[in-house]
Structure formats: structure tokens, C-alpha cells
Residue frames relative to the residue before (quaternion, step in Angstrom):
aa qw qx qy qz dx dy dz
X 1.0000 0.0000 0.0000 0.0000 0.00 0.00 0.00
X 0.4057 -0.6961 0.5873 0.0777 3.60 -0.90 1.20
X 0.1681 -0.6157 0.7520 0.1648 3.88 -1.22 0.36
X 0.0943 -0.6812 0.7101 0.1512 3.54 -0.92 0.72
X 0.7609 0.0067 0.0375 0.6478 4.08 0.57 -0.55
X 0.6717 -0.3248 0.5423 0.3863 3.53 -1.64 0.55
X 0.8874 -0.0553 -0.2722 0.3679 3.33 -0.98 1.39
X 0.6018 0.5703 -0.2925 0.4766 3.49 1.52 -0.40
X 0.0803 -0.8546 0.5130 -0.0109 3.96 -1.31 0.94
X 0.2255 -0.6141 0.7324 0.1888 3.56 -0.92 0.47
X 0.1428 -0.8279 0.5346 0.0915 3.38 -0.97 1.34
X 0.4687 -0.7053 0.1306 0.5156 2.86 1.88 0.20
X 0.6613 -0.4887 0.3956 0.4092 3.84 -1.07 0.05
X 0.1531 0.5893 -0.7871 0.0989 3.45 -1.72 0.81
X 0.8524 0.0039 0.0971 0.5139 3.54 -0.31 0.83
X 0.7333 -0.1059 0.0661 0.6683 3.83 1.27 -0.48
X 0.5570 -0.4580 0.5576 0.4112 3.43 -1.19 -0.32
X 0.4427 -0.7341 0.5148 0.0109 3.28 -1.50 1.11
X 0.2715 0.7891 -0.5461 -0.0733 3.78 0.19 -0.13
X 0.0560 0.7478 -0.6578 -0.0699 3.30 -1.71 -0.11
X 0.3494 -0.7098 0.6091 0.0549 2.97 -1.57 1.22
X 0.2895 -0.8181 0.4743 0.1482 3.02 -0.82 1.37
X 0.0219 0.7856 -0.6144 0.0702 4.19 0.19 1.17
X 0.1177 0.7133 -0.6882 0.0602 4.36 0.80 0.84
X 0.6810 0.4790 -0.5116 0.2124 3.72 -0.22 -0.97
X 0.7745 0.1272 -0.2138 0.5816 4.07 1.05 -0.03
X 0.8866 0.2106 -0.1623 0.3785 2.95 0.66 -1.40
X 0.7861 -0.3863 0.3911 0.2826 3.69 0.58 0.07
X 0.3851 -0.6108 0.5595 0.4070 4.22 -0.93 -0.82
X 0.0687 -0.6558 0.7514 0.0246 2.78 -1.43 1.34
X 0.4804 -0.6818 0.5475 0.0670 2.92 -1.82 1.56
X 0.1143 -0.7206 0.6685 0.1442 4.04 -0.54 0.20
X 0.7883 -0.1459 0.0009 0.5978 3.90 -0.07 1.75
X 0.3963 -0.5913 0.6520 0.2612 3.56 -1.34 0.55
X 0.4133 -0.6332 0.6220 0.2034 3.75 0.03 -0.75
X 0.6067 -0.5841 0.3175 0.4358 3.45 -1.05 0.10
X 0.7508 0.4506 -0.0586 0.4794 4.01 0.93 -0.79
X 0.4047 -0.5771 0.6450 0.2952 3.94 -0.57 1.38
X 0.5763 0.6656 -0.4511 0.1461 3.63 -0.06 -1.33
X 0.6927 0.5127 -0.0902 0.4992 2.91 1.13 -2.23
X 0.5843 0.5069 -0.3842 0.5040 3.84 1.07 0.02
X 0.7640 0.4509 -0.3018 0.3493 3.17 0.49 -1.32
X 0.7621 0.5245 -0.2782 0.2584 3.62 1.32 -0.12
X 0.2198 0.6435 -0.6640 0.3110 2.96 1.56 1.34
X 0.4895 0.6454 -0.5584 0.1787 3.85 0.42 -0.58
X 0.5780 0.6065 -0.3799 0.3921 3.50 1.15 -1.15
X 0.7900 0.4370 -0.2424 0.3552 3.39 0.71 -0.54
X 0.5077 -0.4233 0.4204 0.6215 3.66 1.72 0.08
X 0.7664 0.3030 -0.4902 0.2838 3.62 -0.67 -0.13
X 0.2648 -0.8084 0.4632 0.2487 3.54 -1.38 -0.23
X 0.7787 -0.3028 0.2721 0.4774 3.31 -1.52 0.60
X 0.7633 0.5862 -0.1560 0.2222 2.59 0.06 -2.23
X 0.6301 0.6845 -0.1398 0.3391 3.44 1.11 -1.11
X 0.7421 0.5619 -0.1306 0.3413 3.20 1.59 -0.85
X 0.2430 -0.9320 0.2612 -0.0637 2.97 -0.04 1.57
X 0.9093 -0.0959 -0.1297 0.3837 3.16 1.64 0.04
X 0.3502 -0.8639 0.3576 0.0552 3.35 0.82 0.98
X 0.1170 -0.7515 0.6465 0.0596 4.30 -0.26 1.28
X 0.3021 -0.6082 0.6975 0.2286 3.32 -1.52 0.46
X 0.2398 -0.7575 0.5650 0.2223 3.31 -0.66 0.66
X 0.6502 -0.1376 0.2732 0.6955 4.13 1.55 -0.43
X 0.6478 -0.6537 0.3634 0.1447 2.55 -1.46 2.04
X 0.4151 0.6735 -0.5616 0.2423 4.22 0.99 -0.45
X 0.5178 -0.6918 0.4443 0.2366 3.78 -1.11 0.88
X 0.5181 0.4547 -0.4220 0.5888 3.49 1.14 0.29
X 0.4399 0.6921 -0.3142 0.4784 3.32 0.86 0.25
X 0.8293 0.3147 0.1905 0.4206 3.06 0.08 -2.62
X 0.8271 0.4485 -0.2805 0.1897 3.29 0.39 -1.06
X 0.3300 0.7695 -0.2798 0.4698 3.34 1.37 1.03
X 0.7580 0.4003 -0.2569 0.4463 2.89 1.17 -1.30
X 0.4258 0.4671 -0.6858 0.3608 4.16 0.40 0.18
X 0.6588 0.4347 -0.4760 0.3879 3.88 0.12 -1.71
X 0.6280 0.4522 -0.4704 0.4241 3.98 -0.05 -1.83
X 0.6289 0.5965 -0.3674 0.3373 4.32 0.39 -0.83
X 0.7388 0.3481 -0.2471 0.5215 3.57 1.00 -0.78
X 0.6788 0.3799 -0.4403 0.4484 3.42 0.59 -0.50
X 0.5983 0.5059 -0.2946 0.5471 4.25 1.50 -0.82
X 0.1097 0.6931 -0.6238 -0.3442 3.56 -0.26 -0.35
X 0.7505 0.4792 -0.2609 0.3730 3.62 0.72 -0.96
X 0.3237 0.7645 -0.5064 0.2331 3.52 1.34 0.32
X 0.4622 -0.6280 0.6247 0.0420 3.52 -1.00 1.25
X 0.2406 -0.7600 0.5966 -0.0928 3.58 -0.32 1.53
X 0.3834 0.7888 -0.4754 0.0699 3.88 -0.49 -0.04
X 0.0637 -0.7349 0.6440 -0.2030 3.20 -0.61 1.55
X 0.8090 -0.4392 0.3737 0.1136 3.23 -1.85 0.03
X 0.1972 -0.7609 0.4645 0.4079 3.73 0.59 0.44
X 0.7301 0.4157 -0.4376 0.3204 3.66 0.25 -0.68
X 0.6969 0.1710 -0.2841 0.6360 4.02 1.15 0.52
X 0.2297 0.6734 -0.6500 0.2669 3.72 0.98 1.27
X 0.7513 0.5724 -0.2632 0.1963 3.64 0.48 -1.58
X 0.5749 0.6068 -0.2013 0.5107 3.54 1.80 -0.87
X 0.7423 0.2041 -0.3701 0.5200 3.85 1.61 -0.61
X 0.6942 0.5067 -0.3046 0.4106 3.70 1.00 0.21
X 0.7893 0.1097 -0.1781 0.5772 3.53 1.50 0.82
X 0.7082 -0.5588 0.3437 0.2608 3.03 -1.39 0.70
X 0.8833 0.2375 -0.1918 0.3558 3.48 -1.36 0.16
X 0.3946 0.6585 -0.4691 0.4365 3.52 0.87 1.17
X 0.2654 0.8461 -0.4528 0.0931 3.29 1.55 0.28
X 0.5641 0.5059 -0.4026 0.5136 4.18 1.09 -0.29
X 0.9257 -0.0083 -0.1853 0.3297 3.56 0.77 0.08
X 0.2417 0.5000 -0.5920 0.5841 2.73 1.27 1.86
X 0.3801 -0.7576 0.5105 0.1450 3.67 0.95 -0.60
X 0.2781 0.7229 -0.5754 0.2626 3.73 1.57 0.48
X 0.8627 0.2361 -0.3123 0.3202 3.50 -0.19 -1.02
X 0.4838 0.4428 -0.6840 0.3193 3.65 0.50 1.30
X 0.5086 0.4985 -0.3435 0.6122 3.87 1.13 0.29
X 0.3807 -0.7514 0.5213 0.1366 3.81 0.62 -0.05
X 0.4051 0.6123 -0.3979 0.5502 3.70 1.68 0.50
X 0.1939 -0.6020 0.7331 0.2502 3.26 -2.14 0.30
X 0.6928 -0.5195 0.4691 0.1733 2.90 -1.98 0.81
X 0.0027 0.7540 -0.6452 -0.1234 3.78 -0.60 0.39
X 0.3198 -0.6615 0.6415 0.2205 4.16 -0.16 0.91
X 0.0545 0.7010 -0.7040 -0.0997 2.85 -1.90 0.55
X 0.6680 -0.5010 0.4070 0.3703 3.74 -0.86 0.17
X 0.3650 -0.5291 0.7221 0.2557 3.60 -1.29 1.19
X 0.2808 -0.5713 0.7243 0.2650 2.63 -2.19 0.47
X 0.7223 0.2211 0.0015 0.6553 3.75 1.46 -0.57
X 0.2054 0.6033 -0.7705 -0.0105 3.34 -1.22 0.78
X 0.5735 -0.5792 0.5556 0.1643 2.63 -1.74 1.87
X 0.0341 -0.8045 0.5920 0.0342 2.98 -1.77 0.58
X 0.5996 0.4526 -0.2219 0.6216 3.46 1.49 0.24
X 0.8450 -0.3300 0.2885 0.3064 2.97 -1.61 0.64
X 0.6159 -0.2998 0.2173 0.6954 3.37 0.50 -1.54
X 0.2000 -0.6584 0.7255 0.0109 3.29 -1.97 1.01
X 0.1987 -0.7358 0.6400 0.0976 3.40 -0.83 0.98
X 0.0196 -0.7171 0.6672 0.2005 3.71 -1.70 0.33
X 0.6378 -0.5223 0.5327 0.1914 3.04 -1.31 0.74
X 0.3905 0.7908 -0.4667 0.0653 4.00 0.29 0.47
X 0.7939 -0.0274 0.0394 0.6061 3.60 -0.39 1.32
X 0.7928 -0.4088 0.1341 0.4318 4.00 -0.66 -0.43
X 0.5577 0.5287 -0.2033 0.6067 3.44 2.03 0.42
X 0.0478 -0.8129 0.5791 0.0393 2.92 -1.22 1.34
X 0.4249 -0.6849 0.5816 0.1100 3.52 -0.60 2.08
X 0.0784 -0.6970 0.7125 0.0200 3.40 -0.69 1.28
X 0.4383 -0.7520 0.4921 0.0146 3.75 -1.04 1.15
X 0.1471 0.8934 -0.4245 0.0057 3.91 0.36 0.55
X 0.3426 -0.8199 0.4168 0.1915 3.44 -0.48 0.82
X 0.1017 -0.8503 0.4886 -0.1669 3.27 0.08 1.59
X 0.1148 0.8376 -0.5230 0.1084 3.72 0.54 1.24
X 0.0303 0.7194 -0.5941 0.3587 3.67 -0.96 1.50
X 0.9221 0.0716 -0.1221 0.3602 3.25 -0.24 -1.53
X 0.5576 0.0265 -0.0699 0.8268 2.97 2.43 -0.35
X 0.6370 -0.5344 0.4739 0.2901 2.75 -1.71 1.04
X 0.7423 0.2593 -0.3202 0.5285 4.07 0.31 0.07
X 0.3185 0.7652 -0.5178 0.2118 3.56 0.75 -0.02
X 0.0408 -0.7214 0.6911 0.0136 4.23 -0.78 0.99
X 0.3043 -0.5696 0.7627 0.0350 2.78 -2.31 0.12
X 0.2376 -0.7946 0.5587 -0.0037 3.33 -0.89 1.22
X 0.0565 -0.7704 0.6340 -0.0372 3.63 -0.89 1.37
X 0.2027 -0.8152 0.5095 -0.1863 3.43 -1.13 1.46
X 0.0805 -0.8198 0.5645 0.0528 3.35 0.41 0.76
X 0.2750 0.8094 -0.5185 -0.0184 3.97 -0.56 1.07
X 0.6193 -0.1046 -0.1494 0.7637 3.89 -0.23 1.32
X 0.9249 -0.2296 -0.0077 0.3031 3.10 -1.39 -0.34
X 0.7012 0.4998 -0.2660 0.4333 3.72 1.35 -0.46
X 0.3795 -0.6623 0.6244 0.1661 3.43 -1.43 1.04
X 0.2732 -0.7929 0.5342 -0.1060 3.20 -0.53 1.43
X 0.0622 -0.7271 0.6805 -0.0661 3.94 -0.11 1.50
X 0.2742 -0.6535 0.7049 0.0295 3.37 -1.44 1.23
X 0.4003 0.7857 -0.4484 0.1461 3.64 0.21 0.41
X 0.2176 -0.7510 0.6162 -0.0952 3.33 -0.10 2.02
X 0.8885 -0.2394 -0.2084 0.3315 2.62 -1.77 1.83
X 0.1160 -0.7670 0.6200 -0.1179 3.39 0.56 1.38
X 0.7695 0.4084 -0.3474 0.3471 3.68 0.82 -0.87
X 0.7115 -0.3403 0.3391 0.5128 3.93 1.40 -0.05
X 0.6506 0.0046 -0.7139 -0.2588 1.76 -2.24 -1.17
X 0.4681 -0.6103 0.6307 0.1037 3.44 -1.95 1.00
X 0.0163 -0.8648 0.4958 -0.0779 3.83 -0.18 1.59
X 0.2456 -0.5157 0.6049 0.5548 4.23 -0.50 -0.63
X 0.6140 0.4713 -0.5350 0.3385 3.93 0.19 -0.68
X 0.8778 0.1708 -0.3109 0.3220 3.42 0.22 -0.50
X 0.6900 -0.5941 0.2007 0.3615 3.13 1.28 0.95
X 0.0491 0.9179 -0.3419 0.1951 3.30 1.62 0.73
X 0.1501 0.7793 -0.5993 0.1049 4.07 -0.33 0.57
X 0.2375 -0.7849 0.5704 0.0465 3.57 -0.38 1.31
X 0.5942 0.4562 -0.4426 0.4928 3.67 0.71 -0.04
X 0.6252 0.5647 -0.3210 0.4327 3.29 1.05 -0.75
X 0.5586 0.6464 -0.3216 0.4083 3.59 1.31 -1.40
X 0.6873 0.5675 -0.2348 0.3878 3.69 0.76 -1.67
X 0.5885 0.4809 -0.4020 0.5107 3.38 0.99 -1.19
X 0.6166 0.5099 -0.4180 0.4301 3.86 0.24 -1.38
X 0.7582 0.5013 -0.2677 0.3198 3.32 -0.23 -1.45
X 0.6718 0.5156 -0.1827 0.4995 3.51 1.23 -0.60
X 0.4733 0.4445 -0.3969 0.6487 3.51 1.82 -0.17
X 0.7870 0.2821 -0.4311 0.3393 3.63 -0.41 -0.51
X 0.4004 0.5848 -0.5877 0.3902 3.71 0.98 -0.21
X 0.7406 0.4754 -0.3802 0.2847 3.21 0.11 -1.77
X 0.6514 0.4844 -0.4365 0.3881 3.92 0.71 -0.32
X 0.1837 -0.7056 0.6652 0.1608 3.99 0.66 -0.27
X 0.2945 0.6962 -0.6507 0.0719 3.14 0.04 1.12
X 0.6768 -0.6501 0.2626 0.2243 3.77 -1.29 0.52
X 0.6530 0.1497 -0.0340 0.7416 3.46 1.81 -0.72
X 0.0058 0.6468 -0.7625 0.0116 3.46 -1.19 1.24
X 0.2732 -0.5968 0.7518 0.0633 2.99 -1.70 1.51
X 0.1262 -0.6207 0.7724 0.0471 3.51 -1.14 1.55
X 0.5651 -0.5948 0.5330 0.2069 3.01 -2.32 0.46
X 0.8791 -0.2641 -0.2136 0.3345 2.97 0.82 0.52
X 0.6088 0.4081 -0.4923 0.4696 3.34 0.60 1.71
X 0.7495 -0.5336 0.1570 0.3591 3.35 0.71 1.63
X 0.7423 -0.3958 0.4469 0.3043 3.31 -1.86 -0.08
X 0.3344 -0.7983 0.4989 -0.0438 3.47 -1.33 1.18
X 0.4113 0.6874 -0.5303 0.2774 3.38 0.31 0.10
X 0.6173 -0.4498 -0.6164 -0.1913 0.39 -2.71 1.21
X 0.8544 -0.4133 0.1159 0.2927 3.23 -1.91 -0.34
X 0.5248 0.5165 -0.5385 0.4097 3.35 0.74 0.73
X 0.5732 0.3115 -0.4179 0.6323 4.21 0.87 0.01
X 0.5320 0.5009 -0.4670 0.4980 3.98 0.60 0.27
X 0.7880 0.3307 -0.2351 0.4631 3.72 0.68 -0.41
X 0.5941 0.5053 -0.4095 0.4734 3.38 1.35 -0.72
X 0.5490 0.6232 -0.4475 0.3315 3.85 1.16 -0.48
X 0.7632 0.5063 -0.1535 0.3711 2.64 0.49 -1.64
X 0.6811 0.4292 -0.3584 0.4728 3.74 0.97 -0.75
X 0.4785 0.6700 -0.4275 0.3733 3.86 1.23 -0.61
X 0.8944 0.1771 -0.0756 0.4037 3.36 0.57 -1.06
X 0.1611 0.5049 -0.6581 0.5348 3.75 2.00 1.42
X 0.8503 0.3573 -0.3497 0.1642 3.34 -0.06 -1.51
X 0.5831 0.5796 -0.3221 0.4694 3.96 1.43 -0.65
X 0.7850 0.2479 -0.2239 0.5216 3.73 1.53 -0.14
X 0.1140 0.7646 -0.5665 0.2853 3.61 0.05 1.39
């Protein structure tokens, strides 16, 4: 596990990148996607923190490198707080959506688990411990697909998982839609983007040159 900033983590990769914000003095650990492997969770312990602690947990988009963590992260959490997107809620809360959950290009079944929250608005902020997780609907690679902005001491902090694509019809893919999105997180200049899976950016000028590299390679 990697510290990118006091309270911020790279829990490392199973299937996506893993991140977590550490908000214990009220609110606890919040998770940004489970990834494909409990394992790769349970080793925040190595680092002093605990399972047990982890209080809420964003889907950033229904893809099973993503999701398929959260049943196991569910038994060891019971009260873990799930919260995803209604328009890619139904693929992590029920069966047979495997073309756009994308299990059987991993050769894995889904195990659903229960939102605590599907977003429905533009952006929704939560209040968690001394950090407020602002929620943006960014549809493109899936039609419910978000991005998470975090503002901790001095750095704005963009979660934006799989910013690079891939752009399918199976998974309901709209590139006109992508550009608009992709043009919301510019507008936030934030200083460190955590992609899902080709690492950490910083500061916010290689944050923007990313993000515009791959508006302009998808038109």
C-alpha cells in the first residue's frame, strides 16, 4: 500500500486500482471501488488501519474489476455503505447483467450486493468525517459511470477511473457524452488524479494533459 498524501492511499491493484481515504476522526475509511480481490483490502491492516473501520465504499461504474469484491468486503463489513449510480445500480445489485458487468471476460461470477445510495443528480456531496466526497456523474464508458472530488489540506483530489475507456455498445458506451464528462472534471483543476488503472498524476497540469490526451484520441 502506497501513501500518495497524509490521509490519502493506493491500496494497490486487483482488477483496478484501489484507493482510500482515511476520514477515522468521525467518519471512518472510505474505499473508491473494491477491485477484484478481499486480499488486496485486507492489507491496509499491514499498515495500522483496520478492516473493520471501513465505512464506506463508492462505485465509481458497474465493470467487475470494479465490483467483485464487494460481496467478500460485505461479510467481513456488515454496515459498509455501498453507493453507486442508479443508471449502473441494477448490474451491481442483481444477477444476469454479465455483458455489462463484463464478468465473463474475467471468467468470474458476480455476487450482487445492496446500494446504500443510488445517485441521481448531477453531483451529490457526503459529508464523511472531515471530508466532503463530492460525487459527479460522468457518463461515457457507462452510462452511470462517476468521478469523485476531495479536497484534503491543500490538494483537490479527482478519483476518475477508467477515464481512458475502452468505449463499447455492450456497455453502453456514448462518446459525446464522455467529452461533455471529461470537460467537467477539467473544470475542477484538481492536483492528483487517481486513475483505475494507470496510476497517479500529479500535479494539475499532467492531470489535464491526461485527461485532454485521451478527449482528443476519443472523438
Amino acid at each position: 500500500m502506497e501513501q500518495i498524501i497524509k490521509n490519502l492511499y493506493h491500496v494497490g491493484d486487483s482488477g483496478c486500482s484501489v484507493f482510500l481515504v482515511d476520514s477515522r476522526k468521525e467518519g471512518g475509511l472510505v474505499l473508491i471501488d473494491c477491485g477484484m480481490s478481499i486480499d488486496l483490502i485486507r492489507d491496509i491492516e499491514v499498515e495500522g488501519l483496520k478492516i473493520s473501520d471501513i465505512t464506506y465504499c463508492f462505485l465509481t461504474h458497474c465493470h467487475i474489476d470494479h465490483i467483485a469484491a464487494c460481496s467478500a468486503l460485505l461479510e467481513l463489513v456488515p454496515d459498509v455503505k455501498f453507493i453507486a449510480h442508479e443508471l449502473d445500480a441494477n448490474p451491481i445489485e442483481m444477477e444476469g447483467f454479465n455483458s455489462k458487468t463484463a464478468a465473463s471476460w474475467y471468467g468470474v461470477r458476480y455476487k450482487p450486493v445492496k446500494l446504500f445510495k443510488r445517485l441521481t443528480n448531477e453531483v451529490e456531496e457526503f459529508n464523511i468525517g472531515e471530508y466532503k466526497f463530492k460525487c459527479i456523474h460522468t457518463p461515457g464508458h457507462t452510462p452511470g459511470s462517476i468521478a469523485i472530488y476531495v479536497k484534503i489540506g491543500n490538494n483537490g483530489v479527482l478519483f476518475g477511473q477508467d477515464i481512458h475507456g475502452p468505449f463499447m455498445a455492450s456497455f453502453g458506451s456514448n462518446l459525446d457524452d464522455y467529452q461533455k464528462s471529461m470537460q467537467k472534471l477539467l473544470d475542477l483543476n484538481a492536483d492528483i488524479l487517481c486513475e483505475g488503472h494507470f496510476g497517479i498524476f500529479r500535479p494539475a497540469d499532467k492531470v489535464r494533459k491526461y485527461i485532454e490526451g485521451y478527449m482528443r484520441s476519443n472523438r
